[in-house]
ROKOLLUM-866916 format. One record per residue (C-alpha): residue number from 0; z, x, y. Coordinates in pm, whole numbers. Layout:
N
<rec seq="NUM" c3="Z" c1="X" c2="Y"/>
...
***
This chain:
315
<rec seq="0" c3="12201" c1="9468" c2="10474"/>
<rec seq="1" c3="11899" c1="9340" c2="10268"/>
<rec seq="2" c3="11630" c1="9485" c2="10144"/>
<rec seq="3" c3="11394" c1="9404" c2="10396"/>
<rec seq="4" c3="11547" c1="9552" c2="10695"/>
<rec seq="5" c3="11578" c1="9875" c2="10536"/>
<rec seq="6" c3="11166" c1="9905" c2="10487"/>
<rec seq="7" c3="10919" c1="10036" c2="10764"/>
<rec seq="8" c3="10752" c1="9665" c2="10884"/>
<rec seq="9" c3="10406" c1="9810" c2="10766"/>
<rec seq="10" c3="10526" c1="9838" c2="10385"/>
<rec seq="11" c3="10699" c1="9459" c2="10326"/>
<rec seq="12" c3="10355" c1="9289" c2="10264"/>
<rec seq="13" c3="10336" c1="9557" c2="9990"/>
<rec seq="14" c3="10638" c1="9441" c2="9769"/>
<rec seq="15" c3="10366" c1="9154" c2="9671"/>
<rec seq="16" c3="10177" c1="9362" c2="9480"/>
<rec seq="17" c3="10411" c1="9436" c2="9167"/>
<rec seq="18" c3="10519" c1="9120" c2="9048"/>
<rec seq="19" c3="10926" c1="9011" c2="9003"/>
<rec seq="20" c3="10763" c1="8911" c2="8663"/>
<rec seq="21" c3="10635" c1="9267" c2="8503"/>
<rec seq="22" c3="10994" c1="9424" c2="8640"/>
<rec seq="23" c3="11150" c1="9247" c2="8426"/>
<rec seq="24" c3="10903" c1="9276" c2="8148"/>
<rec seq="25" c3="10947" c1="9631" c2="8194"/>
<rec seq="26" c3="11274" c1="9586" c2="8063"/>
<rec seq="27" c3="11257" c1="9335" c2="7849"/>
<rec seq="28" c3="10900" c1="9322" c2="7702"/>
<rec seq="29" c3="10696" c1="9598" c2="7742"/>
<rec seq="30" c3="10361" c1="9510" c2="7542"/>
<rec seq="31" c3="10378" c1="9229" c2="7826"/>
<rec seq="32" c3="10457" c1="9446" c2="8111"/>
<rec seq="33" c3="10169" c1="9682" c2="7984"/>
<rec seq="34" c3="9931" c1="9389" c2="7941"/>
<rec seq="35" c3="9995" c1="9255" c2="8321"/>
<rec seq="36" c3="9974" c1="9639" c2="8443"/>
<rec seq="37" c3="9602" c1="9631" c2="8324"/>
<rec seq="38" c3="9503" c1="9307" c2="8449"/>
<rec seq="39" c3="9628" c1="9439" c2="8806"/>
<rec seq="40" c3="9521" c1="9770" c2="8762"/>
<rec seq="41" c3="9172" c1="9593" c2="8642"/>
<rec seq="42" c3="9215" c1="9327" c2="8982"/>
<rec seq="43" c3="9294" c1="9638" c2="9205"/>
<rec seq="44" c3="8975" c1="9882" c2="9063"/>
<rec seq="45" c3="8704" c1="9738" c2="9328"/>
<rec seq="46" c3="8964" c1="9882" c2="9606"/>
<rec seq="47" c3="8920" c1="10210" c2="9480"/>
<rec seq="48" c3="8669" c1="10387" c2="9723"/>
<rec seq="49" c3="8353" c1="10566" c2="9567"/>
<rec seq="50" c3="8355" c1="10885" c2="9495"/>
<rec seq="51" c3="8142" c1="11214" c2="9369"/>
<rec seq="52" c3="8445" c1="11306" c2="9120"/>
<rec seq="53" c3="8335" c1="11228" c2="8738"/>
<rec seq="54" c3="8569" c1="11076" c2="8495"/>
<rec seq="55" c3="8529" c1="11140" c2="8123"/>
<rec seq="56" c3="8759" c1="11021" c2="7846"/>
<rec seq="57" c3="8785" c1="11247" c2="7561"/>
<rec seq="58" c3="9069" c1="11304" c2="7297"/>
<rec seq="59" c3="9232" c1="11612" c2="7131"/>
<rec seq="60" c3="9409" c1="11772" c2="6892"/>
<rec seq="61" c3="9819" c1="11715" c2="6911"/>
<rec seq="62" c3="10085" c1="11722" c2="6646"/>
<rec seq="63" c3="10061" c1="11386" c2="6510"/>
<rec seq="64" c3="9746" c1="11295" c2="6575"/>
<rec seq="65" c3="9477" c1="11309" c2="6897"/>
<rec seq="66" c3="9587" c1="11263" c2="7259"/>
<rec seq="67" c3="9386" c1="11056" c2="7472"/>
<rec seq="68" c3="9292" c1="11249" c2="7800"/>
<rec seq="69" c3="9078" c1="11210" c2="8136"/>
<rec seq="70" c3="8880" c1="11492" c2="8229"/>
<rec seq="71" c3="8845" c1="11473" c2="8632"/>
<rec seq="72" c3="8562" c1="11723" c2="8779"/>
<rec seq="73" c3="8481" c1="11734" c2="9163"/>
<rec seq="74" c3="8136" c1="11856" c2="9240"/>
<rec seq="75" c3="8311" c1="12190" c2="9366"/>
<rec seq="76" c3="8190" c1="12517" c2="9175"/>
<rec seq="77" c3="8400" c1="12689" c2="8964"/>
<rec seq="78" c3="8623" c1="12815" c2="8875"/>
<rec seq="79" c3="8807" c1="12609" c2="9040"/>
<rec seq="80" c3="9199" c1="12556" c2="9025"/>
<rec seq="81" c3="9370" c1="12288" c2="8778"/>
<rec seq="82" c3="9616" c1="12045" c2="8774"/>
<rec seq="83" c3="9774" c1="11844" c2="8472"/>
<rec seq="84" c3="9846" c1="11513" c2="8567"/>
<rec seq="85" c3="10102" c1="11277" c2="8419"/>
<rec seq="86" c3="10062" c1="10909" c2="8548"/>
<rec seq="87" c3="10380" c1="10731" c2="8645"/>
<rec seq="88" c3="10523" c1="10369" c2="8448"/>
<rec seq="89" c3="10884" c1="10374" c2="8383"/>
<rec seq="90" c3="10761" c1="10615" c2="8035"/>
<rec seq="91" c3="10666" c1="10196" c2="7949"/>
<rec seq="92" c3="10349" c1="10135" c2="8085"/>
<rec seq="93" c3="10074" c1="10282" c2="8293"/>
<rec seq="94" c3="9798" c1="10511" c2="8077"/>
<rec seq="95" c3="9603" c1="10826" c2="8191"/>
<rec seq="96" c3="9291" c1="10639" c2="8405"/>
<rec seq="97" c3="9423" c1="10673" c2="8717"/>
<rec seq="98" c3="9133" c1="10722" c2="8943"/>
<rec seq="99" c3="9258" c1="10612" c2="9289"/>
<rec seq="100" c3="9518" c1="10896" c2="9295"/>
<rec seq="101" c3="9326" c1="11148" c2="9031"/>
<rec seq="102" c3="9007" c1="11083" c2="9253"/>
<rec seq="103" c3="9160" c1="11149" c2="9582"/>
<rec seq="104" c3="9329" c1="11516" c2="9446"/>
<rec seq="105" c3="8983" c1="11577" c2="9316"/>
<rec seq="106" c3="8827" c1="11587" c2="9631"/>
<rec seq="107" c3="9067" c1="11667" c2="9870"/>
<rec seq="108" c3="9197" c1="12037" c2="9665"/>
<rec seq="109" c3="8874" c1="12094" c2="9460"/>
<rec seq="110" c3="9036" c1="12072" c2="9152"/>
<rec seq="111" c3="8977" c1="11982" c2="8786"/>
<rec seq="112" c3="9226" c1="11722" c2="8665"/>
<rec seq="113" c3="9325" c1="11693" c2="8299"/>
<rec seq="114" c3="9520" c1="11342" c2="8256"/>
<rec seq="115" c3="9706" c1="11282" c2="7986"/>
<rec seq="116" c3="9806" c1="10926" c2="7776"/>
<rec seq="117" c3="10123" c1="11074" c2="7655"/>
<rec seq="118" c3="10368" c1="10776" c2="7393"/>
<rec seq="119" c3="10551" c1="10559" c2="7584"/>
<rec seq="120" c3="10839" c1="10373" c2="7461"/>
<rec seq="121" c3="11003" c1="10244" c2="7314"/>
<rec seq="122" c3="10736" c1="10317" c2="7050"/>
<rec seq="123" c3="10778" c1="10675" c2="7139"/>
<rec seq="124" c3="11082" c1="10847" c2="7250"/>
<rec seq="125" c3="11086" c1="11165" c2="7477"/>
<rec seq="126" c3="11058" c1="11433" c2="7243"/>
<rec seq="127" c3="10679" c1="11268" c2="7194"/>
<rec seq="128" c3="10592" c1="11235" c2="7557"/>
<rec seq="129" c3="10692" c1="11561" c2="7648"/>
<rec seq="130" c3="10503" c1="11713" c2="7323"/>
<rec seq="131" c3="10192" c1="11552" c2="7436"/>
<rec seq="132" c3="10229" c1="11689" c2="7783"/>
<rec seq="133" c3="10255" c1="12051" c2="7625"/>
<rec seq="134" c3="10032" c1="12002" c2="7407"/>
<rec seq="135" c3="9749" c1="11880" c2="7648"/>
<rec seq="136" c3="9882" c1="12171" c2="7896"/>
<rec seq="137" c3="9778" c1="12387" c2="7623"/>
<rec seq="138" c3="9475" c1="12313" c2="7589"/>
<rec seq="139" c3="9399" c1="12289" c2="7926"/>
<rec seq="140" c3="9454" c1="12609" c2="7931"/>
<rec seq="141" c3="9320" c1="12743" c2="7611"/>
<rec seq="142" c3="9013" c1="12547" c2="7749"/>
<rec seq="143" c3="9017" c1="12685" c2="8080"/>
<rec seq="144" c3="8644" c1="12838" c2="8057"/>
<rec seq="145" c3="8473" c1="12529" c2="7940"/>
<rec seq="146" c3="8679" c1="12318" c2="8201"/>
<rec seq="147" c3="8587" c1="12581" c2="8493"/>
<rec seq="148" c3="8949" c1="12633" c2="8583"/>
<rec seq="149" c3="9084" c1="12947" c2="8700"/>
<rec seq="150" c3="9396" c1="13053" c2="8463"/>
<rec seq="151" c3="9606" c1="13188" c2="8786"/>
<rec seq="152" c3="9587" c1="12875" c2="8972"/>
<rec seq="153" c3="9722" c1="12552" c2="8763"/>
<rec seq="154" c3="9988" c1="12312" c2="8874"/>
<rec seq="155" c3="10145" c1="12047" c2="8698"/>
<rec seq="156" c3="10227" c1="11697" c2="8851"/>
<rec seq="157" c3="10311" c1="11301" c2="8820"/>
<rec seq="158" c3="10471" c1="11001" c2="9021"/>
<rec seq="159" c3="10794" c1="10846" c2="8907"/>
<rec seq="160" c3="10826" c1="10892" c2="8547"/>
<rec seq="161" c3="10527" c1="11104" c2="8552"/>
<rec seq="162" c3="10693" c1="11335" c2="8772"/>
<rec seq="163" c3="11061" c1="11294" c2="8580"/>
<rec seq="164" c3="10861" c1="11427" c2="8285"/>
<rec seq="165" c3="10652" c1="11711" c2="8521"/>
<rec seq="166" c3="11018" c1="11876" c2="8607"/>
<rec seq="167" c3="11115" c1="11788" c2="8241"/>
<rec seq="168" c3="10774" c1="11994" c2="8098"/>
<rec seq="169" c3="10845" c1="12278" c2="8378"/>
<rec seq="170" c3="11158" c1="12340" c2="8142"/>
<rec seq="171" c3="11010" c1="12302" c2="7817"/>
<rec seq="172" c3="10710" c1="12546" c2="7934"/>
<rec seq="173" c3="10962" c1="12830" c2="8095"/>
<rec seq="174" c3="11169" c1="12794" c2="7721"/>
<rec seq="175" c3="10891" c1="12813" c2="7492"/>
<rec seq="176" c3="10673" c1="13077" c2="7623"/>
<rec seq="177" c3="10395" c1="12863" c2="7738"/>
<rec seq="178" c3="10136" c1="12943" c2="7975"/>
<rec seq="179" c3="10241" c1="13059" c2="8369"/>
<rec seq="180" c3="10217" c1="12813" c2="8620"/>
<rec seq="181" c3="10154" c1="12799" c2="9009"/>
<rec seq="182" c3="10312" c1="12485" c2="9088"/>
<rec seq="183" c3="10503" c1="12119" c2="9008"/>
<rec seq="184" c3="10463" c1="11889" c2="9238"/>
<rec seq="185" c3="10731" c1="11606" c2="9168"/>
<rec seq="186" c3="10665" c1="11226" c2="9345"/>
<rec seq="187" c3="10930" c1="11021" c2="9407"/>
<rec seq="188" c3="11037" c1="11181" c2="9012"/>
<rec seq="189" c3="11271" c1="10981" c2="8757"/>
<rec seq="190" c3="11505" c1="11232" c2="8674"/>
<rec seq="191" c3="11876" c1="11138" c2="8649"/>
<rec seq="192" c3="11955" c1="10900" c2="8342"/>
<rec seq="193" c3="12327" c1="10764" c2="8501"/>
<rec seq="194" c3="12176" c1="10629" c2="8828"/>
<rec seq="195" c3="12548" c1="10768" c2="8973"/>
<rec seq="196" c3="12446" c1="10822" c2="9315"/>
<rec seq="197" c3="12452" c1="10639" c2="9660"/>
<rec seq="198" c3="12090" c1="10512" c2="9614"/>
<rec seq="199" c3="12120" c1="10508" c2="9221"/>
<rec seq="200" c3="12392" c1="10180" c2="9309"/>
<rec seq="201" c3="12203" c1="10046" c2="9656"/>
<rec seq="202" c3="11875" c1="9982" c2="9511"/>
<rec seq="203" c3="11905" c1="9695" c2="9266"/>
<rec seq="204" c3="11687" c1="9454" c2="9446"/>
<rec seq="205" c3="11435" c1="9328" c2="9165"/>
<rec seq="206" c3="11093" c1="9318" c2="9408"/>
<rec seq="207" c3="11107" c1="9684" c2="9408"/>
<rec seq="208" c3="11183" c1="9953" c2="9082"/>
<rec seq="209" c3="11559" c1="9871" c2="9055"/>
<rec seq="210" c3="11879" c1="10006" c2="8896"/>
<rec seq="211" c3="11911" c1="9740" c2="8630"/>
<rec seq="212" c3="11535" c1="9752" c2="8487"/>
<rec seq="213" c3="11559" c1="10162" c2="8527"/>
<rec seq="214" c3="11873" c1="10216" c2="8328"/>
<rec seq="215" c3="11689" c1="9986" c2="8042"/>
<rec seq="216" c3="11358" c1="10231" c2="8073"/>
<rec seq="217" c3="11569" c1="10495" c2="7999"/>
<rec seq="218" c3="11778" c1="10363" c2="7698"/>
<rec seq="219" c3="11434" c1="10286" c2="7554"/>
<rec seq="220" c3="11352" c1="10652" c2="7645"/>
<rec seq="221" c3="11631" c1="10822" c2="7534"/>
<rec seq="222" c3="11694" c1="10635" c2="7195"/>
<rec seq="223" c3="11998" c1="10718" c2="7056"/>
<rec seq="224" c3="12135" c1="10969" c2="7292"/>
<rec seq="225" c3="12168" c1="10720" c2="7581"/>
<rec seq="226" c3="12448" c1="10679" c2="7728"/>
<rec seq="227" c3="12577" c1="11008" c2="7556"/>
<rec seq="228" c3="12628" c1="11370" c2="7688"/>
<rec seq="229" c3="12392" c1="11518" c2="7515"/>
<rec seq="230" c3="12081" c1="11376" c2="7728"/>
<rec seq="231" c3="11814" c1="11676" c2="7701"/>
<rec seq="232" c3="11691" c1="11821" c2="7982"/>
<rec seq="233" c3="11350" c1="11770" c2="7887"/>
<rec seq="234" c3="11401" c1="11429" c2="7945"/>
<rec seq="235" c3="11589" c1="11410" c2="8228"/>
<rec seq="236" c3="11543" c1="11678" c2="8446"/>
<rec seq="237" c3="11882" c1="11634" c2="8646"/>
<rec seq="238" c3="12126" c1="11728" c2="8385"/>
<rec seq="239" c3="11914" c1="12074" c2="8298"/>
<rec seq="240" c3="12199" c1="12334" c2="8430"/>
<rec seq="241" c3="11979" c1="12647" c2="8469"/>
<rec seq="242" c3="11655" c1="12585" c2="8728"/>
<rec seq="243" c3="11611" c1="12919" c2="8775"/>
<rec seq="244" c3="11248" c1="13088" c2="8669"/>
<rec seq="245" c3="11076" c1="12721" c2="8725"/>
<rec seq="246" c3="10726" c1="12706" c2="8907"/>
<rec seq="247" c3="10808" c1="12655" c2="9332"/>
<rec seq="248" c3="10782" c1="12298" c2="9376"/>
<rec seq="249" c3="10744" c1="11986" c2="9553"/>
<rec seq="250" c3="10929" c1="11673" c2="9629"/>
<rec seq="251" c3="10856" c1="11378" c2="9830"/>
<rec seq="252" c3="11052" c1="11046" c2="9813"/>
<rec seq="253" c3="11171" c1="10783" c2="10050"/>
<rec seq="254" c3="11483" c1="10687" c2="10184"/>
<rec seq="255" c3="11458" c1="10354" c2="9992"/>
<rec seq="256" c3="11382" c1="10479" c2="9679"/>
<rec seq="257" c3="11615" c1="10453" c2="9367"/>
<rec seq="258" c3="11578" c1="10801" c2="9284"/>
<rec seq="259" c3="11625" c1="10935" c2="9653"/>
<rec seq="260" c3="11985" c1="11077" c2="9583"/>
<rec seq="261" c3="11918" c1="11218" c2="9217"/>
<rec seq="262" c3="11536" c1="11362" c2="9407"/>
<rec seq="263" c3="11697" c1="11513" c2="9726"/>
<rec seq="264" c3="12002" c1="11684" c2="9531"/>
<rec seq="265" c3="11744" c1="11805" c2="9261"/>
<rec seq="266" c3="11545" c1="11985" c2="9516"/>
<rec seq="267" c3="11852" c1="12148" c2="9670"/>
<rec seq="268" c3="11922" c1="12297" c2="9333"/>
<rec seq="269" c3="11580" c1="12403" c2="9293"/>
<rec seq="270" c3="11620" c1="12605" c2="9613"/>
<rec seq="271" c3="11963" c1="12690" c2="9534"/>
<rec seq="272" c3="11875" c1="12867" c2="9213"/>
<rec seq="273" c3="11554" c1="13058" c2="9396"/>
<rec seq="274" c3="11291" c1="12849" c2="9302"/>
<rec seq="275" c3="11025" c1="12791" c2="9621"/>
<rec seq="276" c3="11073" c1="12439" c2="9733"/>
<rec seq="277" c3="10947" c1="12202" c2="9971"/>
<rec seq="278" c3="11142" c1="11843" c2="10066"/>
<rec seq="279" c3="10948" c1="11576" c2="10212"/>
<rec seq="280" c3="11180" c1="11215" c2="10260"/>
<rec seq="281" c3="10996" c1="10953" c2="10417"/>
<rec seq="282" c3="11204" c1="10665" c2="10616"/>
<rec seq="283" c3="11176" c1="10307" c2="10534"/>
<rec seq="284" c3="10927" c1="10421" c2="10176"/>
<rec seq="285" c3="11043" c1="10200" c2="9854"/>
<rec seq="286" c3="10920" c1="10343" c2="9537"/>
<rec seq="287" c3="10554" c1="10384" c2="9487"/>
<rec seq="288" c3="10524" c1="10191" c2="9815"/>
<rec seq="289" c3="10232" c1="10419" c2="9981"/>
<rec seq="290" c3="10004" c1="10292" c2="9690"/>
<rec seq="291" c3="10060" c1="9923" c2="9724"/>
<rec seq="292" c3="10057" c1="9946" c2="10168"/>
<rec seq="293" c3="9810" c1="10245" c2="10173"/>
<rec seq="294" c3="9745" c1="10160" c2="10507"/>
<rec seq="295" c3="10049" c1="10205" c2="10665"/>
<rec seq="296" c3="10127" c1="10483" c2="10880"/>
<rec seq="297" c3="10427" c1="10607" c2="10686"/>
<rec seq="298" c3="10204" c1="10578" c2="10386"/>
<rec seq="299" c3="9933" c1="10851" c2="10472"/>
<rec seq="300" c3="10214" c1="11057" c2="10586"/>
<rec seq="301" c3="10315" c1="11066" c2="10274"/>
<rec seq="302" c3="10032" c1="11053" c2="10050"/>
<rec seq="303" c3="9863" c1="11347" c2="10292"/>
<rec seq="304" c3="10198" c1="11524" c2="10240"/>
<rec seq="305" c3="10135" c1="11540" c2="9895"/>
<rec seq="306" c3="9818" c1="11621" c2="9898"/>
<rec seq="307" c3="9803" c1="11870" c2="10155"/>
<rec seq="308" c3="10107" c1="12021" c2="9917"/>
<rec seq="309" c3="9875" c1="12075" c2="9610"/>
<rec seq="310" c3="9593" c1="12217" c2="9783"/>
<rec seq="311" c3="9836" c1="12489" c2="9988"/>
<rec seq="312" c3="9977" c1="12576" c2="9641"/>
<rec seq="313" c3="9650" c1="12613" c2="9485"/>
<rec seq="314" c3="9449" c1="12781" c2="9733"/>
***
């Protein structure tokens, strides 16, 4: 059965959008893939509807020098709740202006959005991305007043790799005594580094994120303990063995997703080990495919199911 018959009719005009061409690059060249992300992301910015939510790029302090961050503020008054976002990419490409999706939780919650530009690789590997995430967090947090967040009522989040590393910081956080959190909300999440699941070996059709240019993403991730046992957590949520204490969570996917296995059976374990969790699985959805086909039906399901998810958590 190919590809196509698997999808909901409304999504297939959406495979167009993410060229065969920056797959591979992914893969196999990522200062290319990055470059033709931001001409398309550049192509696709008139789409974006307009909104009252402010954008403002700022930088601060982290370990080895600043961390670029977007500060998103609705008009709401404060305090208000927050959310750290961490944008999607493979942990390649993608950077922390991500106003469609940043824009839209804005409004629709009320909430103050601190993005972060965490290292990608294979510059970086994950001990970097996931200290940037902590460290911006941090000072989300530290920052709270200035920010006009309320303390009780911040939630961590990210799409694809952005939410492999929002499960992987909900770890780090609950073992190094950082700050409490309300909520993760996990999209379609990268978690599992073996791909050894059902979907992990069905999806490996190169218009869509596959098995071949995923399993490269993470060797360029993981460095040298790819392909080892001795994987962190942190970086791939799947092989933590204790989920118990975590934030209650959220996970959406679809049933033609990559990571639907590795998402599905992570979300069972969340449950399993107490942890408050919600399981949305949307029939016919590739990966990311409700923000390249935003008009299909099975699209606002989802992307209202996610939204609608934050706002409940934060209210």
């Amino acid at each position: 059965m190919g590809l196509i018959s698997k999808l909901d009719p409304e999504l297939v005009h959406g495979l167009e959008v993410f060229p065969v061409e920056m797959y591979a690059a992914i893969g196999d060249d990522p200062p290319a893939a990055r470059q033709m992300f931001d001409e398309l992301t550049a192509a696709m910015a008139d789409l974006i509807p307009p909104s009252d939510v402010t954008a403002e790029d700022r930088t601060i302090p982290g370990p080895d020098g600043d961390i670029p961050i977007v500060v998103y503020q609705p008009p709401d008054e404060a305090p208000r709740p927050g959310l750290l976002w961490i944008h999607g990419g493979g942990y390649i490409i993608g950077s922390a202006r991500d106003d469609a999706t940043c824009n839209a939780f804005a409004e629709h919650v009320g909430c103050t959005i601190v993005s972060v530009d965490y290292r990608l690789a294979p510059e970086a590997i994950y001990k970097q991305s996931v200290s940037d995430c902590f460290t911006a967090l941090n000072w989300m947090v530290d920052n709270a007043g200035e920010l006009g967040i309320d303390k009780s009522r911040i939630a961590i989040g990210g799409n694809s790799a952005g939410g492999g590393l929002t499960a992987g910081l909900a770890l780090y956080n609950r073992d190094n005594d950082g700050p409490e959190l309300a909520f993760q909300l996990l999209i379609y999440p990268m978690l599992d580094d073996t791909h050894e699941t059902p979907s992990g070996h069905e999806i490996v059709y190169e218009i869509v994120w596959h098995r071949e240019v995923s399993l490269k993403a993470w060797r360029m991730y993981l460095g040298d303990e790819f392909g080892t046992e001795n994987v962190s957590p942190y970086a791939a949520a799947a092989r933590a063995k204790d989920l118990s204490g975590l934030p209650p969570a959220f996970v959406s996917v679809g049933t033609v997703d990559l990571f639907r296995d590795e998402d599905i059976d992570y979300a069972q374990r969340l449950m399993a080990a107490g942890v408050p969790t919600e399981l949305e699985v949307y029939p016919g959805m590739f990966h990311a495919g409700e923000r390249v086909a935003p008009e299909a039906d099975v699209s606002q399901r989802m992307f209202n199911g996610y939204l609608d998810a934050l706002k409940r958590a934060l209210a």
